[in-house]
Backbone as JSON, one array per atom type, in Angstrom:
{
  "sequence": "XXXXXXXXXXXXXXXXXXXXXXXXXXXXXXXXXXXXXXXXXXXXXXXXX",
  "N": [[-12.35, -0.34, -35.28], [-10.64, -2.66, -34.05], [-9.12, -1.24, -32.58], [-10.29, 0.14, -31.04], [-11.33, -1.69, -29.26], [-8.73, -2.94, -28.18], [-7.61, -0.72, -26.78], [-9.68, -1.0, -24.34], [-8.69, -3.35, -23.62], [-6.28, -2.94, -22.6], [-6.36, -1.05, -20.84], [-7.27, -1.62, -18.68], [-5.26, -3.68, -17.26], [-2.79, -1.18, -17.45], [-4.36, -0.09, -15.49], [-4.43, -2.36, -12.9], [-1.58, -2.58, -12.61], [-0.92, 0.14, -11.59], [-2.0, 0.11, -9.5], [-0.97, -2.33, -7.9], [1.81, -1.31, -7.58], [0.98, 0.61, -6.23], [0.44, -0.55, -4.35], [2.54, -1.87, -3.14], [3.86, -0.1, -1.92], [2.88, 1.09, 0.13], [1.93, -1.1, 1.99], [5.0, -1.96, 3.01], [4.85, 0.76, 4.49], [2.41, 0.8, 6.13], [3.25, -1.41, 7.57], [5.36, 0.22, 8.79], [3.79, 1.91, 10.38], [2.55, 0.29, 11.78], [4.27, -0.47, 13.39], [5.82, 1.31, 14.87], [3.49, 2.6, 16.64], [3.44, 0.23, 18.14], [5.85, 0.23, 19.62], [5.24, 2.89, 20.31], [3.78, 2.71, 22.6], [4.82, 0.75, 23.83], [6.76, 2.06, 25.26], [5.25, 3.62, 26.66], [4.05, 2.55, 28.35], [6.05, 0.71, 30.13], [7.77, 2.58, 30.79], [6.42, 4.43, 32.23], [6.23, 5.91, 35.96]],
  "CA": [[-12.94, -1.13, -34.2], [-9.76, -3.47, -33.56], [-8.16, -0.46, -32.13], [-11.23, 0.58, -29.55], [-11.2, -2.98, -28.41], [-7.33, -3.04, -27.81], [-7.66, 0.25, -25.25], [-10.64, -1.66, -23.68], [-8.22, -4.15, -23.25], [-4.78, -2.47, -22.07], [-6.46, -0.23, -19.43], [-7.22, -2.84, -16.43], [-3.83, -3.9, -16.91], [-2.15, -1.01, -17.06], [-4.49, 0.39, -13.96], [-3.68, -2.78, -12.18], [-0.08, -2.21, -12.57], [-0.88, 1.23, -11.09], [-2.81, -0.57, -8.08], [-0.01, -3.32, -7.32], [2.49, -0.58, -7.5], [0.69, 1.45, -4.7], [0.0, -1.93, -3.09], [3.81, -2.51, -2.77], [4.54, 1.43, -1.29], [1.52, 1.15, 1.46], [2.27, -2.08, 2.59], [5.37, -1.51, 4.01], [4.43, 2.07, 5.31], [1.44, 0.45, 6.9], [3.99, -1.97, 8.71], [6.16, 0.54, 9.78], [2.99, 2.9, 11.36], [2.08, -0.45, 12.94], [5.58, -0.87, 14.25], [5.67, 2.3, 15.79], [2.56, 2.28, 17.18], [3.83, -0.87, 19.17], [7.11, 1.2, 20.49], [5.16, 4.15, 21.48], [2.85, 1.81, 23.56], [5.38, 0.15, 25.06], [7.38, 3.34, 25.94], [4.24, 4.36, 27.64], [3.72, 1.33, 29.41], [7.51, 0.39, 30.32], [8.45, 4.43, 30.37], [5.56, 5.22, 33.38], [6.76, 5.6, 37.17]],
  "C": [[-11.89, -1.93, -33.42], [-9.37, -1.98, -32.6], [-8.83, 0.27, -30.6], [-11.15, -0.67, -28.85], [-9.76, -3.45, -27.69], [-7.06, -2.13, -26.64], [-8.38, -0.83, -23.88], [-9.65, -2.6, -22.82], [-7.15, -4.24, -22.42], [-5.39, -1.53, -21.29], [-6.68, -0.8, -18.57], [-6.1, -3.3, -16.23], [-3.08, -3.02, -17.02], [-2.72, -0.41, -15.44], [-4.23, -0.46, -13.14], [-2.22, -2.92, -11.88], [0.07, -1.09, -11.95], [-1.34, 0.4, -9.57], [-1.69, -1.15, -7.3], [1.13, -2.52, -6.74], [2.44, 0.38, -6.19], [0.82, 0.82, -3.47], [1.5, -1.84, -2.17], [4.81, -1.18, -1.95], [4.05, 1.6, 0.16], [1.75, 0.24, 1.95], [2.86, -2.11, 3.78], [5.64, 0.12, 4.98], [3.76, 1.91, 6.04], [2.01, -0.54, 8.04], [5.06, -1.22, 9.63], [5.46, 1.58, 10.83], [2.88, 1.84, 12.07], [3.41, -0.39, 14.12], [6.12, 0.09, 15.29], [4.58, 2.98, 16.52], [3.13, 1.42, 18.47], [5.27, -0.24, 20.21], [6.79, 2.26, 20.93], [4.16, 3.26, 22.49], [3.58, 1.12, 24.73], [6.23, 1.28, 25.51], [6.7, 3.82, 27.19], [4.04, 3.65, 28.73], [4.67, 1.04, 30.28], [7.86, 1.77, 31.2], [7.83, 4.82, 31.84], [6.34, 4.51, 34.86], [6.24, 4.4, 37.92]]
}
């Protein structure tokens, strides 16, 4: 029984360790789509005759 209650216990922490981990990959990937987003916008804007 100790030993089913010990899984119970070590899987939300290690899946949040899986979570945070993604957190910290997406983050800045999600800042650099924004960031280029903002440079093709102004290309377009700036860029036109």
């Amino acid at each position: 029984m100790p030993a089913a209650t010990l899984r119970v216990r070590t899987f939300p922490i290690g899946l949040h360790r899986e979570v945070t981990a993604m957190s910290k990959f997406v983050a800045p990937l999600s800042f650099t789509l924004a960031a280029a987003w903002v440079v093709v916008i102004f290309v377009l804007v700036h860029g036109a005759p």
